[in-house]
matplotlib code that plots the C-alpha trace (Angstrom):
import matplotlib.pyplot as plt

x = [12.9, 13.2, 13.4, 10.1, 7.9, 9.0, 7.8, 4.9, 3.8, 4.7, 2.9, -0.6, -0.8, 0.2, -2.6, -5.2, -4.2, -3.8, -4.9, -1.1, 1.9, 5.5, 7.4, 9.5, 11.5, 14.4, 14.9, 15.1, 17.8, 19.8, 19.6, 20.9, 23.7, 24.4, 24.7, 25.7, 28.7, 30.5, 30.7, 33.6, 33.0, 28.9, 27.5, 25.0, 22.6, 22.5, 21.1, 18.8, 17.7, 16.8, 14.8, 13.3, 11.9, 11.2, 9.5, 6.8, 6.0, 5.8, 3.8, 1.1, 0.1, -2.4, -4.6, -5.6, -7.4, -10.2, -9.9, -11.2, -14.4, -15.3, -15.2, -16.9, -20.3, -20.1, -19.0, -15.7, -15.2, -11.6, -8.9, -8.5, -5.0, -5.3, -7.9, -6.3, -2.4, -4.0, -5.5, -2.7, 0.0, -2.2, -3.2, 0.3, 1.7, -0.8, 0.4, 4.1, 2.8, 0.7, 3.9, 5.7, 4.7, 3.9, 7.8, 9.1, 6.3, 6.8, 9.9, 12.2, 10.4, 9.0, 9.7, 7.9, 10.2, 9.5, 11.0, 11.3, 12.7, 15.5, 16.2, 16.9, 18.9, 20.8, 21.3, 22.3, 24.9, 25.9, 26.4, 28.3, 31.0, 30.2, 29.4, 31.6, 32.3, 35.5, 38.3, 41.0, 40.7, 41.0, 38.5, 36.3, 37.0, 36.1, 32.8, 32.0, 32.6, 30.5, 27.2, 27.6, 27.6, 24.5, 22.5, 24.2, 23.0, 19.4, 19.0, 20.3, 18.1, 15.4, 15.4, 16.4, 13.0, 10.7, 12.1, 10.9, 7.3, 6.4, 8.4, 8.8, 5.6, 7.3, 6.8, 4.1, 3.9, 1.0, -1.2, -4.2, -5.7, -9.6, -11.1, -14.8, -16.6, -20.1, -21.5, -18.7, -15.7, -12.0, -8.5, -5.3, -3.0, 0.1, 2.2, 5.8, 7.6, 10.4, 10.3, 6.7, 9.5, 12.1, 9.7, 8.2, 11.6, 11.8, 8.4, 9.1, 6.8, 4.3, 2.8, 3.1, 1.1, -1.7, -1.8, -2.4, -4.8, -6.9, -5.9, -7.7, -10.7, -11.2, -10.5, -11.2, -14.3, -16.2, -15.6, -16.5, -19.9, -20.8, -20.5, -22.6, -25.1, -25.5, -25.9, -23.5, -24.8, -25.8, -22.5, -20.0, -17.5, -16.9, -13.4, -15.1, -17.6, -15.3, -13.3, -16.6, -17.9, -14.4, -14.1, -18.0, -18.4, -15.5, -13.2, -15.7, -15.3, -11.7, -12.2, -14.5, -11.7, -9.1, -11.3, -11.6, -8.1, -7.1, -9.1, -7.6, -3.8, -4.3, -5.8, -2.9, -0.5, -2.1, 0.1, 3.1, 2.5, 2.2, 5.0, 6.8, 5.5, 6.7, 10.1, 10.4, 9.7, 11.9, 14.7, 14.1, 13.3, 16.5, 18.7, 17.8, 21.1, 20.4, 21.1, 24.7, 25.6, 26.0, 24.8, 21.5, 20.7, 19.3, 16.8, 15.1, 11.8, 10.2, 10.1, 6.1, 5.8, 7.3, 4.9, 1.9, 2.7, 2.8, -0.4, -2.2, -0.5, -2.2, -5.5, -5.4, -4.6, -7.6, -10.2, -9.3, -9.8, -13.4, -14.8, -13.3, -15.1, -18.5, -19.3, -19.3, -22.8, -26.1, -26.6, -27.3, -24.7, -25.2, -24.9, -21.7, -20.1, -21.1, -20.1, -15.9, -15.9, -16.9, -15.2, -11.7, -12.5, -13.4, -10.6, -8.3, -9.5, -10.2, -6.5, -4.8, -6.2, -5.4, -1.8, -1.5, -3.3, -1.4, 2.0, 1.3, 0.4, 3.6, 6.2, 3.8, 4.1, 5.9, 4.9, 3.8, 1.9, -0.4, -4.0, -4.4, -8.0, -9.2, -8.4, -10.1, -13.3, -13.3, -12.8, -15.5, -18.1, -17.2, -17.3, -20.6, -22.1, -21.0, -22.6, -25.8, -26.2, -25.9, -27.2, -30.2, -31.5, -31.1, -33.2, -30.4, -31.1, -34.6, -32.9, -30.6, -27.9, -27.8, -27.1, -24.3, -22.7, -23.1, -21.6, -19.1, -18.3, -17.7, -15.3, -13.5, -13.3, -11.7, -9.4, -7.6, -7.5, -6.0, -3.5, -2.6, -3.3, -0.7, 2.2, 2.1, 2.1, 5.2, 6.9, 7.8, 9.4, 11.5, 11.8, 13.0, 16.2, 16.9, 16.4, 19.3, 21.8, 21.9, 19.7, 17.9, 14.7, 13.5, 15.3, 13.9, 10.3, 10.8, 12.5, 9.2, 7.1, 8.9, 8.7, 4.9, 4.2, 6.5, 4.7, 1.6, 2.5, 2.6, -0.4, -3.4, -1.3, -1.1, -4.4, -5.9, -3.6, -4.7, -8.0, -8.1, -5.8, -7.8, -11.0, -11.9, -14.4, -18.1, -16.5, -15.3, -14.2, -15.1, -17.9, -16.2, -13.8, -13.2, -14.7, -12.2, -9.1, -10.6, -8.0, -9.8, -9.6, -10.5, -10.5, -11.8, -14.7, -15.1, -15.0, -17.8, -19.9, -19.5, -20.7, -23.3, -24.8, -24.7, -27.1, -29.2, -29.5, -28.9, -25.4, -25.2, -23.7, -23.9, -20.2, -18.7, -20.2, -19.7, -16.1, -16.0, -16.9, -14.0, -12.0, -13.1, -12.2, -8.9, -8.1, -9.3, -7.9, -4.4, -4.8, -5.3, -1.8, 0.3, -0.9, -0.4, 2.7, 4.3, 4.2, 6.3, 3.0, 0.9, -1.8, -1.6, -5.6, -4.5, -2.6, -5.7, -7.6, -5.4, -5.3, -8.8, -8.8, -5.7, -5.2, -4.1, -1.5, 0.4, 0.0, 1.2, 5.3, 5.1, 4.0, 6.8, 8.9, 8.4, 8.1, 11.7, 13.3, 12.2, 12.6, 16.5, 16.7, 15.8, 18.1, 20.7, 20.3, 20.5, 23.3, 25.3, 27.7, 28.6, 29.0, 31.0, 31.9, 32.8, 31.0, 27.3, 26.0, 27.9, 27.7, 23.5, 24.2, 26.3, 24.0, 20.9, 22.9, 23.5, 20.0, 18.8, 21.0, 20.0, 16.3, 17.1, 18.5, 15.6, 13.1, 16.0, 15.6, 12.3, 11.6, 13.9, 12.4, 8.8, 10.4, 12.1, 9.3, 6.4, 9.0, 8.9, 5.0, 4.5, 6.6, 4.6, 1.3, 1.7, 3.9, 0.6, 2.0, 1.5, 0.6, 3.0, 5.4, 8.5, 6.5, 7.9, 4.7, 0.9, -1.5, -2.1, 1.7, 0.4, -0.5, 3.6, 3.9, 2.6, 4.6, 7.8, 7.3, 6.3, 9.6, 11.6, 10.0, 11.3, 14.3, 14.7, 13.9, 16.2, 19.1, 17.7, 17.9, 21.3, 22.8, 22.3, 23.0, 26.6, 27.5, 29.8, 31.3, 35.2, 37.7, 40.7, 43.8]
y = [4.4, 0.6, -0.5, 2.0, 0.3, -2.9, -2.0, -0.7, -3.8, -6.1, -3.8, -4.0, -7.6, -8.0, -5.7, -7.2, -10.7, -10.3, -7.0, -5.3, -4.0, -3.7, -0.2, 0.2, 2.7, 0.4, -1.9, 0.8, 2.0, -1.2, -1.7, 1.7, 1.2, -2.0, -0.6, 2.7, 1.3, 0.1, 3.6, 5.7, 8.9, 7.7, 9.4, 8.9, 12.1, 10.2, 6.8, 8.8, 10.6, 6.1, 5.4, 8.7, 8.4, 4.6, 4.8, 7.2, 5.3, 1.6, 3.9, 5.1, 1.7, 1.8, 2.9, -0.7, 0.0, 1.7, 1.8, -1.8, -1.0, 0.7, -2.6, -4.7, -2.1, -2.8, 0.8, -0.2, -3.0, -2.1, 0.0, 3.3, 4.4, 7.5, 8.2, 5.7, 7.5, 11.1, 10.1, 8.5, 10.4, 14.0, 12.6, 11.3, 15.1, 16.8, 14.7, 15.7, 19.1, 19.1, 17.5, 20.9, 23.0, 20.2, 19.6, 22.1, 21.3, 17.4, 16.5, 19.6, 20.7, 17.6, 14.8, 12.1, 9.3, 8.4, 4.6, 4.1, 6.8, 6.8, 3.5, 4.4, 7.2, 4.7, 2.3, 5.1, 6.4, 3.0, 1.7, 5.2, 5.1, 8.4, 7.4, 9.4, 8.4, 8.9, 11.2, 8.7, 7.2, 4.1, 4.3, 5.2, 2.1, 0.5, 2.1, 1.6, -1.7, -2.6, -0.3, -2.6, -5.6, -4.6, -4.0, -6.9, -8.8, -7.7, -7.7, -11.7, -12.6, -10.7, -12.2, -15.5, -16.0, -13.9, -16.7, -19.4, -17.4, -16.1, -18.4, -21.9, -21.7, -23.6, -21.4, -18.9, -14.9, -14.4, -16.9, -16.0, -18.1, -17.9, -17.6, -18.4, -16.6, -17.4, -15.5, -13.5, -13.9, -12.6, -13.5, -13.3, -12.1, -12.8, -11.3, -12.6, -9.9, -8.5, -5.5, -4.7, -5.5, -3.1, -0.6, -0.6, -0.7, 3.0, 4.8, 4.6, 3.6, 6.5, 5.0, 1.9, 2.4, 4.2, 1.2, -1.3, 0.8, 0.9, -3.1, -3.6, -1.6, -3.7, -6.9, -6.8, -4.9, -4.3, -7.7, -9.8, -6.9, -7.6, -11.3, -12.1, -9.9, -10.8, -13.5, -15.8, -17.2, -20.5, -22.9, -20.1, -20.7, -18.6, -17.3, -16.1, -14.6, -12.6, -11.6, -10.5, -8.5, -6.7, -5.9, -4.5, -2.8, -2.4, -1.3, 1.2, 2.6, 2.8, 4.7, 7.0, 7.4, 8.2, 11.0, 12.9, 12.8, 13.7, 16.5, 17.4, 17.0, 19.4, 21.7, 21.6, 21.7, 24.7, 27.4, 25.5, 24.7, 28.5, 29.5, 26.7, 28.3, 32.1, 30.8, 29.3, 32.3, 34.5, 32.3, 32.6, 36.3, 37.1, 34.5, 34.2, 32.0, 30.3, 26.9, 28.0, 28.2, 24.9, 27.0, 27.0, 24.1, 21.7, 24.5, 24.5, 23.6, 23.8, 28.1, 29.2, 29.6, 25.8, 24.7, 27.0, 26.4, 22.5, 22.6, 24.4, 21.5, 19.3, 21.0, 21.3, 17.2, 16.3, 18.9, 16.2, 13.2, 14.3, 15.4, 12.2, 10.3, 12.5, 13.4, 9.5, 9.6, 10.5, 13.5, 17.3, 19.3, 21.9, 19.1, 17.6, 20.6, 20.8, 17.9, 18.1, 21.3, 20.0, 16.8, 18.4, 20.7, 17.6, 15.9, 18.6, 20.0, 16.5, 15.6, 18.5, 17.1, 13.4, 14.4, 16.6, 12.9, 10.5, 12.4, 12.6, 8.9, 7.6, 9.7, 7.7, 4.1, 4.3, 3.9, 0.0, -0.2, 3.3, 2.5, 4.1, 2.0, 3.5, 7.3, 5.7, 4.6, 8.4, 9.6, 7.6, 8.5, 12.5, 12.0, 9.5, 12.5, 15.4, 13.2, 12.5, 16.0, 17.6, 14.2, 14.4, 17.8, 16.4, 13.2, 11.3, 8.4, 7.6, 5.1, 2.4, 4.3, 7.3, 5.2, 3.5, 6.3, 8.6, 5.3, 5.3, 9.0, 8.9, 6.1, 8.1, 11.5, 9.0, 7.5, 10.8, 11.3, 7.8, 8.4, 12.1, 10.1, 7.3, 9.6, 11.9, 9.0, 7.8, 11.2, 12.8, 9.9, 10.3, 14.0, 12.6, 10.7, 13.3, 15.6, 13.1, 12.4, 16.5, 16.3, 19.2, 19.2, 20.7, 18.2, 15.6, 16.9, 17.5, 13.7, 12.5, 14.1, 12.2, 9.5, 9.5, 10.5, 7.3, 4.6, 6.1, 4.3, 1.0, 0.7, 0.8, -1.8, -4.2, -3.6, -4.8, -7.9, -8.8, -8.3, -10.5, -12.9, -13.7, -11.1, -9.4, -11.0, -10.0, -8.9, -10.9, -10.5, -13.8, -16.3, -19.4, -18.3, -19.6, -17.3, -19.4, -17.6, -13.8, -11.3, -10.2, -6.9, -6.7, -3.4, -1.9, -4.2, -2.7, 0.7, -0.3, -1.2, 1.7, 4.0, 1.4, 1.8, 5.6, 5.7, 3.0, 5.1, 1.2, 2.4, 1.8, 5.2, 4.8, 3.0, 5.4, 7.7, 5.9, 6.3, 9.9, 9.7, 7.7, 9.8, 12.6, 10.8, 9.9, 13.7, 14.7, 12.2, 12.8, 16.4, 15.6, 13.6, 16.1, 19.1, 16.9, 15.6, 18.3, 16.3, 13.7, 11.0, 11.4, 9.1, 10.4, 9.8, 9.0, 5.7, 4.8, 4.9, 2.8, 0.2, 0.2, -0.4, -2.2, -5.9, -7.2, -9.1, -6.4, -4.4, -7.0, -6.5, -2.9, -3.0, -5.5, -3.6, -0.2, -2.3, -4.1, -0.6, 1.7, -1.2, -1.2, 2.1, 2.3, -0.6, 1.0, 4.3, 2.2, 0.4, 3.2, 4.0, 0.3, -0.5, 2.8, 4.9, 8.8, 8.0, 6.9, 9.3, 7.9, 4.6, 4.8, 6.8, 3.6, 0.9, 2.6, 3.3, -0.2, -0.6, 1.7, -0.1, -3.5, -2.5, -1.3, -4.3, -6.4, -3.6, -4.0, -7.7, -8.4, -6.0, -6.7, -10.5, -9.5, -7.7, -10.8, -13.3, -11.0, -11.2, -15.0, -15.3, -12.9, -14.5, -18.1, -17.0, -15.0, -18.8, -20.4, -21.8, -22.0, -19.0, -20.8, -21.7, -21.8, -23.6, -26.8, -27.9, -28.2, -26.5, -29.8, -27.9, -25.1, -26.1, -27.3, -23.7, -21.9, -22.7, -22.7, -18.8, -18.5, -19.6, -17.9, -14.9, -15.1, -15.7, -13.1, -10.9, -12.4, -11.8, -8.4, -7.4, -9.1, -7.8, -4.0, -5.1, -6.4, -3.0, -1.2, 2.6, 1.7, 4.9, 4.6, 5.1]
z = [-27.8, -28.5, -24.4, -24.3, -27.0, -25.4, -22.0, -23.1, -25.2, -22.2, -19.6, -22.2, -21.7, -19.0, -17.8, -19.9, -18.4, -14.8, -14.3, -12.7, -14.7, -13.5, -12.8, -16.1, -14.3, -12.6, -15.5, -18.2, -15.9, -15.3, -19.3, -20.0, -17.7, -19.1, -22.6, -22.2, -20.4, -23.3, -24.7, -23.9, -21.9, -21.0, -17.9, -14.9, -16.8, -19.7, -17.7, -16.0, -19.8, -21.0, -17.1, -17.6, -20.9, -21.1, -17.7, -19.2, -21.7, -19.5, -17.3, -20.1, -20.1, -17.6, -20.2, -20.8, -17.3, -18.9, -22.7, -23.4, -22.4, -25.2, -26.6, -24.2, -25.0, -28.6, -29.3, -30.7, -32.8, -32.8, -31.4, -34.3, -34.3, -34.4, -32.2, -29.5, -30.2, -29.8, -26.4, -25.0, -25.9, -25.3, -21.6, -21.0, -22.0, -19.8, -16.9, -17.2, -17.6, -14.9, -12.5, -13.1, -10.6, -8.5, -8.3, -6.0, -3.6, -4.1, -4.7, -3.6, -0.1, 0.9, 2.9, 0.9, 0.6, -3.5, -2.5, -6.0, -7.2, -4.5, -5.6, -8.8, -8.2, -5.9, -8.6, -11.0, -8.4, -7.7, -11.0, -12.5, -9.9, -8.2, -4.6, -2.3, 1.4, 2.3, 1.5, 0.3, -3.2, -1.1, 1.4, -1.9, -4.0, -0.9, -0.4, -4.4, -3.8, -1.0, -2.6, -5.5, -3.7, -1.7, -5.4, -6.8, -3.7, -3.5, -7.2, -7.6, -4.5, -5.6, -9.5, -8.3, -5.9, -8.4, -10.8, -8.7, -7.8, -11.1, -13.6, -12.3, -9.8, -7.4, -4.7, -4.0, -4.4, -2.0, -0.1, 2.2, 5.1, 5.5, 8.7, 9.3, 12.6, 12.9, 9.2, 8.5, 6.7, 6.5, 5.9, 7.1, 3.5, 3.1, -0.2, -0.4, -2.9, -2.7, -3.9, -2.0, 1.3, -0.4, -0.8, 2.6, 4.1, 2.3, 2.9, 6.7, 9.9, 9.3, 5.8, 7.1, 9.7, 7.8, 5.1, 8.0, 9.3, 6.3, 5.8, 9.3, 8.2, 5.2, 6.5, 10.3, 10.0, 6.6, 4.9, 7.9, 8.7, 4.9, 4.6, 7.9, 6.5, 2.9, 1.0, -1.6, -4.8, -5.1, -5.1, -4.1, -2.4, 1.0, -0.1, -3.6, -2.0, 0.6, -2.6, -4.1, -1.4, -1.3, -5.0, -5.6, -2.3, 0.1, -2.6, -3.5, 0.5, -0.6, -3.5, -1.6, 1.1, -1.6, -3.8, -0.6, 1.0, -2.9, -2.3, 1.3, -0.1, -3.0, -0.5, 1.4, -1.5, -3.2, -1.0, -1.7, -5.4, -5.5, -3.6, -5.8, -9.3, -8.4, -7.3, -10.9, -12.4, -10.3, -11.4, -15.1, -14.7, -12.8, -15.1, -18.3, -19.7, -15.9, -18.3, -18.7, -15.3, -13.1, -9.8, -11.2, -13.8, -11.6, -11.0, -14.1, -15.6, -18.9, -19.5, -19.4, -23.2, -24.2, -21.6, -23.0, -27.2, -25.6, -23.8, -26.5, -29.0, -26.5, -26.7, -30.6, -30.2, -27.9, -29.9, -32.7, -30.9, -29.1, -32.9, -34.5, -31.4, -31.1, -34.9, -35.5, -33.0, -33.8, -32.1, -33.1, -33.8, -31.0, -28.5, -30.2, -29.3, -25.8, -25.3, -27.2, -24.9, -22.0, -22.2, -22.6, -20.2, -17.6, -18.6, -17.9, -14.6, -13.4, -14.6, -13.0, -9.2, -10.0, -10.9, -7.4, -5.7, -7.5, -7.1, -3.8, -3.3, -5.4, -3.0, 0.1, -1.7, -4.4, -8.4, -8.1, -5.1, -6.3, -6.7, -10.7, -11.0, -7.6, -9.2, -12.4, -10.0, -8.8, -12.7, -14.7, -11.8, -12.7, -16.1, -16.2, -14.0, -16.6, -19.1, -17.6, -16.5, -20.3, -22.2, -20.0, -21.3, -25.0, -24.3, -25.6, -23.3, -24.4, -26.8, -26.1, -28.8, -27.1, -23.9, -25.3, -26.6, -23.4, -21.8, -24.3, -24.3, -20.6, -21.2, -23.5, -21.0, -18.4, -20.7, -20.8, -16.9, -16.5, -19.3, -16.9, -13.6, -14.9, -15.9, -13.3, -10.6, -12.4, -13.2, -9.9, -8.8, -12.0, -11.2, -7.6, -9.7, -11.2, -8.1, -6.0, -9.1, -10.2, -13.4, -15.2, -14.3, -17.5, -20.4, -18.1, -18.7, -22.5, -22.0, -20.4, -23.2, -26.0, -23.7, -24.1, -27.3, -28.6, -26.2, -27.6, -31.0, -29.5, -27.6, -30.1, -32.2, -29.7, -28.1, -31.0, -32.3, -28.4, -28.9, -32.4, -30.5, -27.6, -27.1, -23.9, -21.7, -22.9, -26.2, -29.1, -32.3, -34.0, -32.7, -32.8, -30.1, -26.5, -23.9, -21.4, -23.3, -23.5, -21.6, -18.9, -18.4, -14.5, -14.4, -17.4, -16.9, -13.6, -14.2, -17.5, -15.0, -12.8, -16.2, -17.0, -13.5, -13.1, -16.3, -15.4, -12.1, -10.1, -8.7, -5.1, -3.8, -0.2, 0.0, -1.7, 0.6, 3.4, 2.1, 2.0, 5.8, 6.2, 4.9, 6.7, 10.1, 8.6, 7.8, 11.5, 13.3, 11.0, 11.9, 15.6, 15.7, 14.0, 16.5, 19.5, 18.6, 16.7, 13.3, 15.1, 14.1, 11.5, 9.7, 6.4, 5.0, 1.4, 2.8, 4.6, 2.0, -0.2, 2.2, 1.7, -1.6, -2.7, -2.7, 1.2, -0.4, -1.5, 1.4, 3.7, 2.3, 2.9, 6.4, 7.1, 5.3, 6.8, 10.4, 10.0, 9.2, 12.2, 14.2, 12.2, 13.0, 16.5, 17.6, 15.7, 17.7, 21.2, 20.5, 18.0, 21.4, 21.6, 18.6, 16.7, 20.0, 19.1, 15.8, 16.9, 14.2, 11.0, 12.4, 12.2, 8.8, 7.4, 8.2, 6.8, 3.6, 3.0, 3.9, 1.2, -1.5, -0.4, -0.6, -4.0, -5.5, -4.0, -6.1, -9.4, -9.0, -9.1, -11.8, -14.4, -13.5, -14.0, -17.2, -18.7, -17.6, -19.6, -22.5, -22.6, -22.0, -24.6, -27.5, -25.8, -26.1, -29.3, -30.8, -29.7, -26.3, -22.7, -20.7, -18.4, -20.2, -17.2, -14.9, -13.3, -11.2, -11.5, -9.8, -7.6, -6.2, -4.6, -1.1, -0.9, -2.5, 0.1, 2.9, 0.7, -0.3, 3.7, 4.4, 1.8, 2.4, 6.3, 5.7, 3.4, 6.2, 8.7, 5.9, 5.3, 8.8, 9.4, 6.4, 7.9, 11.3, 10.6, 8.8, 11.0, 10.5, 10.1, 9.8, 7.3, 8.8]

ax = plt.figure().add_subplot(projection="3d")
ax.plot(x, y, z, "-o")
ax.set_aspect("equal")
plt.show()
């Protein structure tokens, strides 16, 4: 409970500030090992139990995404706690119901890597003694030995150059090159962390590729079309007006792209989400004391009635929240219920596909990496739509009130589906940990849950001593305070806007349409591949699509990543004879092991970093200090920066692909 209210204060402002959180995941589980160690008799279920819960509730954070902006209209002049705790913690339960019968079909059957949740279960295994590789005690102690010095490893190189990125500023975490052709504009990205390479050295070649893909699109193609053909502002730079065009239109292709490969994944999951449901039932109808009996308890979720009196707790929670939110409004009373009705109902069905998409797109990328504000684009425009539809018959937007509130009410409805679209994207790759290290599947759920509701106590609190700190941007609570120092919200401000243009009827549909088309070609073209190749290539749409839409900077690590480990793993399989002969196979099976557990520690390493360095600009912000307060250079630094994360960053590659390379398959005599 304590490392979860932590993480979720650190992952609010941090949020607000910059507009990304951390994966709480990793640390929690470091922390619990750490701690739990000094008890007599502690066990790898009960570390997984901490990760599992604290993650939920670091995860709920990205509530911040939307949630401010009922601030930024005027509707809010502060954040009520009860109103704000009942939405969070109802939309974060939804989405760990919602991941149940997705688990079978996810996590169980499925190939999707889950890079984060693999290296957690790496780090649990790791840390609890309980790798086996060998027969002899010997060979074992050996084997312990070495997995921990590949974590310990990654994770001191990992913290060590996020200290110097993030902390000291002495070297840079991303750094872009603009390029000028005639009109257009583009640039070549470059991110340098280590846990984006750690990660793309576990999702494998094939989302690699698709992320790249979509990276071209953006940045080969739509950027440089849109910036010769439009025109900048008056004393805009061209690198802010490239940036510009990406975030109001191209990302808004991406977001177009993602809604309908969302759409085509949980068409394709439905039969196995199905087949995955009756299994669960067969199980508990064949066994009912199946929890006694160690054959079958990692085959258990949540029984149908705990998940039925929990969704209608859920329902009774959010019928509360609407008519706390709705009766405040001017409105007739017949319309007031339409409108509680339909919003749950909206945020429900809504929430039940973007837990199948954004399941689906954290076993692709991983938990981090997983566009949550593009699923927020696709959620706001559904919800504005609902509102405008039934508002419009009530003539409640003939006045500038009835405006805000529909604004504000659609706000609200996608506050929930973020809150399901958040957990959901975090919980399978929790399920996935539990999955590798023999968990039960359904005290991890009930885990989650708690996991939820208790993070949902911390966030209104801190929203608003944040907001009567520093104020958002277009929204603040005293007039004598500095616009400079508002938290600014990037993405709740965005998807404001988004709401604000659908009712205004001045939203520019055709990229996200445009989008759509996109992603239709991706889902061809990825259907194309498979049947030629017998599934041996595939382009999987979603990852185009969030290549789209995601930052270049991040995207770049991942595609090195994934790059440098088929390339690992293809050199390994040439030279396997050579190098281990009679034992090609556990040879190749070695060196990607220590590849696995290296790539972890680079992921544990930079996390609990970003962890401890939100801690420290937390307390100096809140102490009325620096929002820097580690760094050992100015700004005037950054060009020297640059080139010093450049280098870093390829040599940590060069280490990374020696490290795996020098591994050898050895037999104990």
């Amino acid at each position: 409970m304590l490392i979860t209210v932590i993480f979720t204060a650190s992952n609010v402002y941090l949020g607000l500030k910059v507009g990304l959180t951390f994966s709480s995941s990793i640390p929690a589980a470091v922390i619990s090992m750490a701690i739990l160690r000094m008890f007599k008799d502690s066990n790898i279920l009960e570390n997984n139990m901490v990760q599992t819960q604290a993650s939920a509730a670091g995860t709920l954070s990205a509530i911040i995404f939307i949630l401010p902006g009922l601030l930024m209209i005027g509707y809010w002049q502060n954040f009520p706690f009860w109103e704000t705790f009942l939405l969070c913690a109802c939309g974060g339960s939804l989405g760990v119901l919602f991941t149940i019968p997705l688990r079978r079909a996810m996590v169980v059957n499925s190939t999707l890597p889950y890079p984060e949740g693999r290296a957690a279960a790496e780090i649990l295994k790791v840390g609890s003694d309980l790798r086996k590789e060998a027969n002899t005690s010997g060979h074992k102690r050996t084997a312990q030995a070495s997995g921990m010095k590949d974590i310990v490893s990654g994770t001191a190189l990992a913290g060590f150059i996020s200290l110097c990125a993030n902390g000291f500023h002495v070297m840079s975490s991303e750094f872009s090159y603009w390029i000028h052709i005639g009109k257009s504009i583009t640039q070549i990205p470059m991110g340098f962390s280590m846990a984006l390479l750690g990660a793309g050295y576990l999702i494998g070649i094939t989302s690699g590729i698709a992320i790249l893909v979509g990276t071209v699109l953006a940045w080969v193609v739509f950027v440089p079309y849109l910036t010769s053909v439009m025109i900048p502002v008056d004393g805009q730079t061209a690198a802010a007006f490239a940036k510009m065009i990406w975030a109001q239109k191209v990302r808004f292709i991406g977001a177009g792209c993602i809604g309908i490969a969302a759409v085509w994944t949980l068409i394709t999951l439905a039969k196995p989400v199905v087949d995955g449901i009756k299994m669960s039932m067969a199980v508990i109808r064949s066994n009912d004391s199946a929890e006694k009996r160690e054959l079958h308890h990692t085959d258990i979720d949540m029984t149908p009635k705990s998940v039925a009196i929990v969704f209608i707790a859920i329902l009774i929670g959010l019928a509360l929240t609407f008519y706390s939110f709705v009766s405040s409004a001017p409105i007739p009373t017949s319309l007031m219920v339409i409108y509680i009705v339909v919003g749950i109902a909206v945020a429900v069905l809504m929430g039940f596909f973007v837990a199948a998409a954004c399941g689906y797109m954290a076993g692709l990328i991983g938990t981090s990496a997983s566009p949550i504000s593009g699923i927020g684009i696709l959620g706001i425009i559904v919800s504005s739509l609902v509102v405008l539809v039934i508002g419009s018959s009530y003539n409640i937007f003939i006045t500038p009130e009835g405006t805000k509130f529909a604004t504000a009410l659609a706000i609200f409805i996608t506050s929930v589906i973020v809150s399901i679209a958040s957990i959901s994207n975090d919980n399978l790759q929790d399920l996935k940990t539990g999955y590798l290290v023999g968990a039960t599947p359904w005290k991890q759920q009930v885990a989650l849950i708690l996991g939820s509701v208790i993070g949902s106590f911390a966030i209104a609190p801190v929203l608003t001593l944040l907001y009567q700190a520093y104020g958002f941007t277009g929204a603040l609570p005293r007039p004598d305070m500095d616009p400079t120092q508002a938290l600014a919200a990037p993405q709740a401000t965005l998807m404001t806007t988004i709401a604000q243009g659908i009712f205004s009827s001045n939203l520019d549909w055709n990229f996200i349409l445009f989008g759509i088309g996109i992603g239709i070609a991706a889902i061809i073209i990825n259907l194309i591949l498979t049947k030629a190749t017998n599934q041996r290539l595939s382009l999987p749409p979603l990852a185009v699509g969030m290549g789209i839409y995601l930052p270049p900077t991040l995207e770049i690590p991942l595609v090195i990543g994934s790059v440098m480990g088929y390339g690992i793993q293809r050199y390994l399989r040439q030279r396997a004879a050579k190098r281990s002969p009679g034992y090609e196979k556990e040879d190749v099976e070695a060196c990607n092991h220590h590849g696995v557990l290296f790539a972890s520690g680079l992921i544990v390493g930079e996390s609990l970093m970003g962890v401890i360095i939100a801690m420290i600009i937390v307390f100096s912000v809140t102490s009325g200090g620096s929002e820097d307060p580690l760094a050992l250079v100015g700004k005037s630094f950054s060009g020297i920066a640059d080139w010093i994360g450049l280098a870093v960053f390829a040599a940590v590659i060069v280490a990374f692909i020696g490290h795996v390379l020098h591994t050898k398959y050895t037999i104990e005599k």
